[in-house]
C-alpha positions as CSV (number, residue, x, y, z in Angstrom):
1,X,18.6,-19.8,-35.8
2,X,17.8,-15.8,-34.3
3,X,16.5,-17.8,-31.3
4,X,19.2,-20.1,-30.7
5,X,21.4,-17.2,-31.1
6,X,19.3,-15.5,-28.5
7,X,19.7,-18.4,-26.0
8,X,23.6,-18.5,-26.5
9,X,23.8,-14.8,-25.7
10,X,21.9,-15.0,-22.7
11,X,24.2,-16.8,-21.0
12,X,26.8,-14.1,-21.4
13,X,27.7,-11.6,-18.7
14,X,25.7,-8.5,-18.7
15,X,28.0,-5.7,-18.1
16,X,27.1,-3.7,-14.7
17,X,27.0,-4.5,-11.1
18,X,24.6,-7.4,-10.3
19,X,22.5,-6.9,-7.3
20,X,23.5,-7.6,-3.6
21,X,20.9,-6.9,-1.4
22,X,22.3,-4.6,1.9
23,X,23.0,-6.2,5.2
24,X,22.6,-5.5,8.5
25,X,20.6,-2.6,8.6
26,X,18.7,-3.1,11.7
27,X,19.1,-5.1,14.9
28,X,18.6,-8.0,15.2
29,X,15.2,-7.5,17.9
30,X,13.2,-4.2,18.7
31,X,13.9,-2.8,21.3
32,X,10.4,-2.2,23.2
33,X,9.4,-5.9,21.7
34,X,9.0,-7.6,25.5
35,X,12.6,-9.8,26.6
36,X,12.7,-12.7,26.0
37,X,15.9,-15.3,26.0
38,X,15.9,-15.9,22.2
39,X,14.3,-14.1,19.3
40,X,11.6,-16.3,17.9
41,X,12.6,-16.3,14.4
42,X,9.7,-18.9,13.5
43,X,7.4,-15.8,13.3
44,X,5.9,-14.8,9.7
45,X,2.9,-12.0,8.7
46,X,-0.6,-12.9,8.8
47,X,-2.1,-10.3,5.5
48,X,-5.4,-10.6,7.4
49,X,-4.2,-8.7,10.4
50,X,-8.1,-7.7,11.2
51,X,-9.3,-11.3,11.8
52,X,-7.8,-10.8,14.8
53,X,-10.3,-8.5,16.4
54,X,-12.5,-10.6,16.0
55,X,-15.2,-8.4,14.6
56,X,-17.8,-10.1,11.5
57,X,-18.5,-6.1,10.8
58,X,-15.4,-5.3,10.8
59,X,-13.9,-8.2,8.2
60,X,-17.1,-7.1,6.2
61,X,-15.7,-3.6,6.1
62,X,-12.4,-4.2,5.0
63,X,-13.5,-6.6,2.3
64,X,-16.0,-3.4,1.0
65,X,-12.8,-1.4,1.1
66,X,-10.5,-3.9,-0.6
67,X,-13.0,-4.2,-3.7
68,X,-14.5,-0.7,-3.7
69,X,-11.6,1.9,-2.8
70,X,-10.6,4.0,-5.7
71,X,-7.3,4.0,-4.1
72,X,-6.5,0.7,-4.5
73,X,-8.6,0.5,-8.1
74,X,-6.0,3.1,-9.4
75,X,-2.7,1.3,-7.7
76,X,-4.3,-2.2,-9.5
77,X,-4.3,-0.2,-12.8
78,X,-1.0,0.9,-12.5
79,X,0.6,-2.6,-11.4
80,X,-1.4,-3.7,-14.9
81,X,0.7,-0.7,-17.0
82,X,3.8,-1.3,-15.5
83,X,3.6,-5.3,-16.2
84,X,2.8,-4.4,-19.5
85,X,5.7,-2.2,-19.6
86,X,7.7,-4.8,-18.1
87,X,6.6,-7.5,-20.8
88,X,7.4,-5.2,-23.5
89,X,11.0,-4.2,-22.5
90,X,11.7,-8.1,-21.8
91,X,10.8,-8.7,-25.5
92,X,14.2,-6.6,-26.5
93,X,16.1,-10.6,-26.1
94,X,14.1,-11.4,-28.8
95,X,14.2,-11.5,-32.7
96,X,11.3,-9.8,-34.2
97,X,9.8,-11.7,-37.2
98,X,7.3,-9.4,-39.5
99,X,5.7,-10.6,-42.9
100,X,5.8,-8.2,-45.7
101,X,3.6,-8.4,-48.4
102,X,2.9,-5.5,-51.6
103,X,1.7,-5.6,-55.6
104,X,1.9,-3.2,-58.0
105,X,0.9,-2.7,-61.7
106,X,3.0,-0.3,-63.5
107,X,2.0,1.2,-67.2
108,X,5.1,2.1,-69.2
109,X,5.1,5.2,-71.4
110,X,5.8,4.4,-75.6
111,X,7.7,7.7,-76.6
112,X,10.0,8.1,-72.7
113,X,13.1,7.9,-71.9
114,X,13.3,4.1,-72.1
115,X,10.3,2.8,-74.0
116,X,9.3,-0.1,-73.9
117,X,10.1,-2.7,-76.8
118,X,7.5,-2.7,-80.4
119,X,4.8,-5.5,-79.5
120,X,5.6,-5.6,-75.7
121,X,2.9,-5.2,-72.8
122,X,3.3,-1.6,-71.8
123,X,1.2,-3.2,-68.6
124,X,3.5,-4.5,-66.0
125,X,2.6,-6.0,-62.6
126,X,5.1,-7.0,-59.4
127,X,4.2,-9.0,-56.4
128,X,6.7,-9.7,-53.1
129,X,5.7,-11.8,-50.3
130,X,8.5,-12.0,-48.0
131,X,9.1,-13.0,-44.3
132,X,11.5,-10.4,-42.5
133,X,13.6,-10.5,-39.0
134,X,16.1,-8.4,-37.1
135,X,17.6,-8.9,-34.2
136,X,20.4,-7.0,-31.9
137,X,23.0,-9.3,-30.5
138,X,22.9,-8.4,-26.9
139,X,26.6,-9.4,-26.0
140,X,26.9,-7.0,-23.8
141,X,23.5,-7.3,-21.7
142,X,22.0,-4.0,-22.0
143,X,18.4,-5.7,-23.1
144,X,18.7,-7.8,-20.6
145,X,19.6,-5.1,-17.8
146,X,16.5,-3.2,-19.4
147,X,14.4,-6.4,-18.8
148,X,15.9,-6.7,-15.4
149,X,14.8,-3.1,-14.5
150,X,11.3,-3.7,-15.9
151,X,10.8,-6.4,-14.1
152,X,11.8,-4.7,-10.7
153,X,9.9,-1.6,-11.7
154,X,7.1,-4.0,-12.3
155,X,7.5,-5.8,-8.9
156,X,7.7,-2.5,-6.9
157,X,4.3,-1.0,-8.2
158,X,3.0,-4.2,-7.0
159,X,4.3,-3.5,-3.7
160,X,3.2,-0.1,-4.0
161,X,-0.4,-1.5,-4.1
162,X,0.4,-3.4,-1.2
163,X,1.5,-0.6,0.7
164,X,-1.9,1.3,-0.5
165,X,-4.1,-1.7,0.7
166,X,-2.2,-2.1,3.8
167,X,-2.6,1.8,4.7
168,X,-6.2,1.5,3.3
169,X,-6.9,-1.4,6.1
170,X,-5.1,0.7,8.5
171,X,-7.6,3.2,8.2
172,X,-10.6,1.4,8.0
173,X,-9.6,-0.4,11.3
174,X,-8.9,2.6,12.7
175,X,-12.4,4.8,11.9
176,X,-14.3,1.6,13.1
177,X,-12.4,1.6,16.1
178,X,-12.9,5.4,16.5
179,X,-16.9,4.8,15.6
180,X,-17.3,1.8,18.3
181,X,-15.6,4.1,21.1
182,X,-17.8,7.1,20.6
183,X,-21.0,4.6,20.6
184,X,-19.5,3.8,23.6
185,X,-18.9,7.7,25.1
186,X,-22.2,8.1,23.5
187,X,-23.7,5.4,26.4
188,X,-22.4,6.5,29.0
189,X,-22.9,9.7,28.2
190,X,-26.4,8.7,28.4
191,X,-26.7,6.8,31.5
192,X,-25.1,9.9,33.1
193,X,-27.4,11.9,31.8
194,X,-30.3,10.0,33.5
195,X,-28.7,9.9,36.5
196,X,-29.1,13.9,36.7
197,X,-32.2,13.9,35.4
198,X,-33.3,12.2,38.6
199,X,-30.8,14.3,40.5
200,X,-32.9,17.2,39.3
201,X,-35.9,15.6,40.1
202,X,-34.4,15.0,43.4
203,X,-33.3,18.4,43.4
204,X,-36.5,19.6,42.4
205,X,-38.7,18.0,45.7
206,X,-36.2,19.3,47.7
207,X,-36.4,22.6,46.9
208,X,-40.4,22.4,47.0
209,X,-40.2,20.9,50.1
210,X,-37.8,23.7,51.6
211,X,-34.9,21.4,51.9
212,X,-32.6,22.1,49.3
213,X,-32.4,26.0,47.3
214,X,-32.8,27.2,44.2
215,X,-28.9,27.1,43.4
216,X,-29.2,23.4,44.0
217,X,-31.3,23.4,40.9
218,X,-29.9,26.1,38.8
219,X,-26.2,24.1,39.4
220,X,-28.5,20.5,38.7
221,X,-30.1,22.1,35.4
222,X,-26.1,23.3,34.1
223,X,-25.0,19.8,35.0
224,X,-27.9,18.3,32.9
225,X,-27.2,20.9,30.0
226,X,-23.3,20.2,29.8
227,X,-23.5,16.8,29.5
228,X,-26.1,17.1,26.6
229,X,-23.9,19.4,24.9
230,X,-21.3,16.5,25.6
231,X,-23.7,14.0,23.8
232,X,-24.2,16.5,20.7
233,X,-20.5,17.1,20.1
234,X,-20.2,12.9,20.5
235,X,-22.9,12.1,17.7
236,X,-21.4,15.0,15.6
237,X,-17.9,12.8,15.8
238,X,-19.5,9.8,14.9
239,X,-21.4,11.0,12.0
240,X,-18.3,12.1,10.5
241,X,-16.6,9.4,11.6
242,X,-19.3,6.8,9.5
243,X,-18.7,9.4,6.3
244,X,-14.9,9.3,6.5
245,X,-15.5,4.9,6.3
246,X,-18.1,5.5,4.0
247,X,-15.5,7.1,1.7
248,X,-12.8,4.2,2.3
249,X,-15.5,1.3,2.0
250,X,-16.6,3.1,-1.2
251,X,-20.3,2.9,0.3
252,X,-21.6,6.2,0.2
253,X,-25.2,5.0,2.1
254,X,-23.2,3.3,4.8
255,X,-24.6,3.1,8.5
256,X,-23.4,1.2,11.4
257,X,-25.4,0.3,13.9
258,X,-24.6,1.1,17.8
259,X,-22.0,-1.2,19.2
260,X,-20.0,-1.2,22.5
261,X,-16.3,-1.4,21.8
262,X,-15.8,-2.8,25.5
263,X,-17.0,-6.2,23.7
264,X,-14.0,-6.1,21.1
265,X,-11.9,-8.9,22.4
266,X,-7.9,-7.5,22.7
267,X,-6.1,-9.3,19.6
268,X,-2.9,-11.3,20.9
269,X,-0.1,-9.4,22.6
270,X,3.1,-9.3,20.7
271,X,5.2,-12.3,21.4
272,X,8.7,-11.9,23.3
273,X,11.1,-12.2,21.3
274,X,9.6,-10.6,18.2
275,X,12.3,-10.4,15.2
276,X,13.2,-7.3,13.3
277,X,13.4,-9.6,10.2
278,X,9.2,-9.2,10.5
279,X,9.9,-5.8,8.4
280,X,11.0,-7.6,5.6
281,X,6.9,-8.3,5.2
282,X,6.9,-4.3,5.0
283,X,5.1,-3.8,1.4
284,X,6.9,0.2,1.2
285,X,10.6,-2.3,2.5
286,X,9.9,-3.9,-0.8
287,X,8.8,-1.4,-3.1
288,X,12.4,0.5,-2.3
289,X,14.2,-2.7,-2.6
290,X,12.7,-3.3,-5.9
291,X,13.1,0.7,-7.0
292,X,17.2,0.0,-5.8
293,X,17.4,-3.4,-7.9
294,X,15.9,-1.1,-10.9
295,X,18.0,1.6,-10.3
296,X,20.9,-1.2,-10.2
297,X,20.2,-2.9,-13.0
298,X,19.9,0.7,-14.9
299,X,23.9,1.0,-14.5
300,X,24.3,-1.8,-16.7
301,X,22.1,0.0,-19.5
302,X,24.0,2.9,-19.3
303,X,27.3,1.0,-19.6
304,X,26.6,-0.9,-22.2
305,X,26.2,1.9,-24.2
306,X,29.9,2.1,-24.9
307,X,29.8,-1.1,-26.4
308,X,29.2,-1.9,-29.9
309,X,25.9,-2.6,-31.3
310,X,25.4,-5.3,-33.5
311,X,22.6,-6.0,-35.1
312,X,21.3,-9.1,-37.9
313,X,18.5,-8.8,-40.7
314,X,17.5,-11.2,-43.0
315,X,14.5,-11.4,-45.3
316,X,13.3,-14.4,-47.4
317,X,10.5,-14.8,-50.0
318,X,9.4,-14.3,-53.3
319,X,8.7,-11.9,-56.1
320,X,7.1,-12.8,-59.7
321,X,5.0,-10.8,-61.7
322,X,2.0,-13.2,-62.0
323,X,0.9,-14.0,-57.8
324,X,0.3,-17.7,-58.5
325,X,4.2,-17.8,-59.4
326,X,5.5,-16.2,-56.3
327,X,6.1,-19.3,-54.1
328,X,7.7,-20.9,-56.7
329,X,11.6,-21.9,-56.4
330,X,12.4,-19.4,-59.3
331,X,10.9,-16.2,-57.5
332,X,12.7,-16.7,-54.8
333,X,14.4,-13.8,-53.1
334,X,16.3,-13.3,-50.1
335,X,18.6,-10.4,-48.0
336,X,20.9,-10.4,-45.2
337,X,23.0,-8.2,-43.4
338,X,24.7,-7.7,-40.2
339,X,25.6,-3.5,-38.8
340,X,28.0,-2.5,-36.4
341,X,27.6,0.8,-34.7
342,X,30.5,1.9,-32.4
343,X,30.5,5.6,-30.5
344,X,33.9,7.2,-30.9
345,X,33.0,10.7,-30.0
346,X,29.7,11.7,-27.6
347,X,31.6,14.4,-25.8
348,X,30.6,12.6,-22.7
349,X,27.4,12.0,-22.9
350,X,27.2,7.9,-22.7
351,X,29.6,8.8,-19.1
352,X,27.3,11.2,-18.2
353,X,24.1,8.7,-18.2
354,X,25.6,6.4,-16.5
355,X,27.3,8.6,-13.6
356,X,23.0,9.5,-13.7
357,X,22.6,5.8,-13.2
358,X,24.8,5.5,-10.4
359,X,23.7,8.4,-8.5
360,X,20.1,7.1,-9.0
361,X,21.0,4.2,-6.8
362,X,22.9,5.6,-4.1
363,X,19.8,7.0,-3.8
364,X,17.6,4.4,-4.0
365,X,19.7,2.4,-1.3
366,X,19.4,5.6,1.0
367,X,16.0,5.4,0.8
368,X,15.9,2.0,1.3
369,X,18.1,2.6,4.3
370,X,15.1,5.1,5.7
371,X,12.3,3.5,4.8
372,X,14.0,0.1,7.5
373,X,14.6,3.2,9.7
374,X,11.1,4.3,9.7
375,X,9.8,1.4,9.7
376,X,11.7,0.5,12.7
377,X,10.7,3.5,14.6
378,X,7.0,3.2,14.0
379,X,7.0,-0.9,15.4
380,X,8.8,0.6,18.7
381,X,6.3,3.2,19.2
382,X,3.4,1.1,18.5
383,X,5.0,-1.4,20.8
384,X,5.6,1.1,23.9
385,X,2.3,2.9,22.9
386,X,0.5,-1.1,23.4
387,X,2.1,-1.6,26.3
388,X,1.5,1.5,28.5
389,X,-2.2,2.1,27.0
390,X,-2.1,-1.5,28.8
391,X,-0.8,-0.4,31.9
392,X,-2.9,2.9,32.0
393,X,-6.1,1.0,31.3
394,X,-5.5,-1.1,34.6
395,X,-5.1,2.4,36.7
396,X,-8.2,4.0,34.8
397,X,-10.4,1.3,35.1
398,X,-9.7,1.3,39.4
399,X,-10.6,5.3,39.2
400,X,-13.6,4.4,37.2
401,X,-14.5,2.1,40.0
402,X,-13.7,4.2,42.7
403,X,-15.2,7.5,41.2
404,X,-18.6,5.1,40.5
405,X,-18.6,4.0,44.5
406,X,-17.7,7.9,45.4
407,X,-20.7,9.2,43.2
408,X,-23.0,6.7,44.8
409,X,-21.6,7.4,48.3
410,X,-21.9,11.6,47.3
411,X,-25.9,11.0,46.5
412,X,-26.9,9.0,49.7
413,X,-25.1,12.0,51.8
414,X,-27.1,14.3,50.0
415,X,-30.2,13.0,50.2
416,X,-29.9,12.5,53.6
417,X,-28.6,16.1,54.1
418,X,-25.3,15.5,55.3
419,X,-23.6,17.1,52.0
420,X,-24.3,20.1,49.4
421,X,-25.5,19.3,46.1
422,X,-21.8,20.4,45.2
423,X,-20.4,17.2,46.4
424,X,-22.9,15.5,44.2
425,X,-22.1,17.5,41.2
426,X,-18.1,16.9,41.6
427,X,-18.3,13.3,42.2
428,X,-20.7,13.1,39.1
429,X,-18.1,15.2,37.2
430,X,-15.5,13.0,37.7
431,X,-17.2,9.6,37.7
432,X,-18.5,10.9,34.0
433,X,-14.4,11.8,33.0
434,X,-13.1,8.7,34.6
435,X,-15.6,6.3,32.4
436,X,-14.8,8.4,29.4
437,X,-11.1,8.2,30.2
438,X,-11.4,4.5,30.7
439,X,-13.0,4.2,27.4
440,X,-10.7,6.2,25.5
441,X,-8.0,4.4,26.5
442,X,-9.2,1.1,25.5
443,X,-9.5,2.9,21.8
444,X,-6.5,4.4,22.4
445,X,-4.7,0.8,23.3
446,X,-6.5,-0.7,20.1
447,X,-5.4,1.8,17.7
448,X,-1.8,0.8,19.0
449,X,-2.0,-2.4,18.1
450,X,-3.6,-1.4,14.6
451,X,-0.4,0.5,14.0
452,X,1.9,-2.5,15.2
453,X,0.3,-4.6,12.7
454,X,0.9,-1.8,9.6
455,X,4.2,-1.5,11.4
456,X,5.3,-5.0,10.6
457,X,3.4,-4.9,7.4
458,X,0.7,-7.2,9.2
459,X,0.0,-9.5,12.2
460,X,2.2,-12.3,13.3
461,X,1.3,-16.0,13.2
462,X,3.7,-18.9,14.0
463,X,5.4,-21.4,11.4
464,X,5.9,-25.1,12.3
């Protein structure tokens, strides 16, 4: 009967505002996103962003990181005590049903203050087995507001995971990245530094043979030294740069082997067109719409505290003396009861909580209103970011070219005596910064497009 009840009252109207999501808060298209005639809107979020790359180490690392992270470990706990949470508030709809059960044996005094009767047993014994319920009538919807807010609470530390895992991948893109481009500054690095170890040899000759002086070597032997300095500081980088995704992998006795991040294929170019509604994948976006449905749903608890509460109980079972008798029909026993409770006089208090609640969600919707903001920001500087890296890495990689034919060009004059070994040293100066430049760029243009795809809460992949 409690249940039906139950049923019956949920369809009722739960005082408090319902929830209306906010509209319009951001165009319609970013503004750096490339033009395009109309916005593709048949766009959604690929969650494994990285496959784009390419990269078997790389989809390796992330799926260490995803299983192993204690970052993510304690966000999983906590979606598992807030679901929990959110189970137990829901239950509030609900009758509870408890069975009650007790015996006792009693021995009555002779001489007290009511003896009992000449020739009866002074022994008595009492047994109750009863089935008991209550349930408060929730006319007024404040259980189900509470379950309502649970359940949002519920959804938004999910969402918080989500946000930990997609920063987590963020990261772990990013070292690897970072790793792969100083293997890379390591290599060259190296080549250069054979290059002048056969212009000091060259160097060398000369200056036994009378052709070239000892400044030539002494300027040769500084050259050499800088750029092993240069190599030192590189492997330093790296080595930290293996602990730090050591730590997010959760692989303490991790080591990546030497790769070339020139062989890293560029992931696909944002597509003209791309829709601000791609932020709606945000994981944070929906954590603070979930924290505003909460907070909205809260109103409706605090109002329906000036209602009265109402609550049923009802007990049924038996009671005999001898416990093989208590299920019979003349043991039976039974209760039930209804209460009203009704504030008259809190000196405010029930007005106060729920001018609380409705400041609590003006905030939440202003931070709901910054995190689209933000969010927004951070695609159209990953977006510009992408696209001049581009542009840059087209300029650097015609220096690089240029500086490589001038170095060439700079040894043949000076081993044919037409130049000082100064010439030499400058071209190989810049030739050396040129192919560094070019290389950090390429990182630099690949880290962009890691932070577009934790800008839009993940890649982009079209829908039929």
């Amino acid at each position: 009967m409690l249940t039906v009840i139950s049923s019956v009252l949920a369809a009722c109207a739960a005082v408090g505002p319902d929830y209306k999501r906010p509209q319009n808060l951001a165009p319609a298209q970013f503004s750096e996103a490339a033009n395009a005639t109309e916005i593709q809107d048949k766009l959604a979020v690929s969650s494994t962003w990285w496959t784009l790359y390419q990269d078997a180490e790389l989809n390796a690392l992330m799926d260490k990181a995803l299983q192993n992270n204690t970052d993510i470990r304690l966000a999983v706990a906590r979606v598992e005590e807030l679901e929990a949470y959110s189970k137990e508030i829901g239950s509030g709809i609900f009758p509870t049903i408890n069975l009650d059960s007790s015996g006792s044996r009693l021995r009555a005094s002779s001489i007290g203050r009511m003896p009992f009767p000449p020739g009866a047993n002074s022994l008595q014994k009492d047994f109750i087995l009863q089935l008991g319920t209550s349930f408060e009538l929730d006319f007024w919807g404040k259980a189900r507001r509470a379950r309502e807010s649970a359940r949002a609470q519920a959804l938004s530390t999910r969402y918080a995971k989500d946000t930990v895992a997609l920063t987590l991948t963020g990261m772990v893109a990013s070292s690897y990245l970072q790793i792969r481009s100083l293997d890379a500054q390591i290599a060259l690095s190296r080549d250069s530094l054979r290059s002048r170890d056969e212009s000091l040899s060259l160097t060398q000759r000369r200056l036994q043979g009378g052709i070239a002086s000892a400044l030539d070597v002494d300027q040769a032997e500084v050259s050499r030294a800088n750029l092993q300095a240069q190599i030192a500081e590189l492997i330093r980088l790296r080595a930290l740069g293996e602990h730090q995704l050591a730590i997010l992998t959760g692989e303490l006795d991790l080591k990546l082997a030497a790769g070339d991040i020139k062989t890293l294929p560029m992931p696909p170019q944002p597509p003209a067109g791309l829709p601000s509604s791609l932020l709606e994948a945000r994981p944070d976006i929906r954590q603070a719409e979930q924290n505003m449905v909460a907070a909205n749903a809260k109103i409706g608890v605090a109002k329906a505290a000036l209602f009265p509460t109402i609550s049923l109980t009802a007990n049924y079972g038996g009671e005999s003396g001898d416990l093989s008798n208590i299920l019979k029909s003349a043991a039976r026993i039974w209760t039930g009861g209804l209460s009203l409770n009704l504030p008259i006089f809190d000196a405010g208090r029930i007005n106060s909580r729920i001018q609380q609640a409705s400041a609590q969600q003006k905030q939440a919707l202003i931070s709901y209103e910054a995190a689209i903001q933000s969010a927004f920001r951070e695609v159209n500087d990953a977006l510009v970011n992408l696209r001049q890296n581009s542009e840059r890495e087209v300029a650097l990689n015609t220096s690089q070219q240029s500086a490589k034919k001038a170095y060439e060009i700079s040894i043949n004059r000076y081993k044919s005596g037409y130049s000082a070994y100064l010439e030499v040293l400058d071209a190989e100066r810049v030739y050396n910064d040129s192919a560094l430049a070019y290389v950090q760029n390429r990182q630099a243009r690949l880290i962009a497009s890691v932070d577009l795809f934790k800008a839009l809460g993940g890649g982009w992949e079209a829908q039929p």
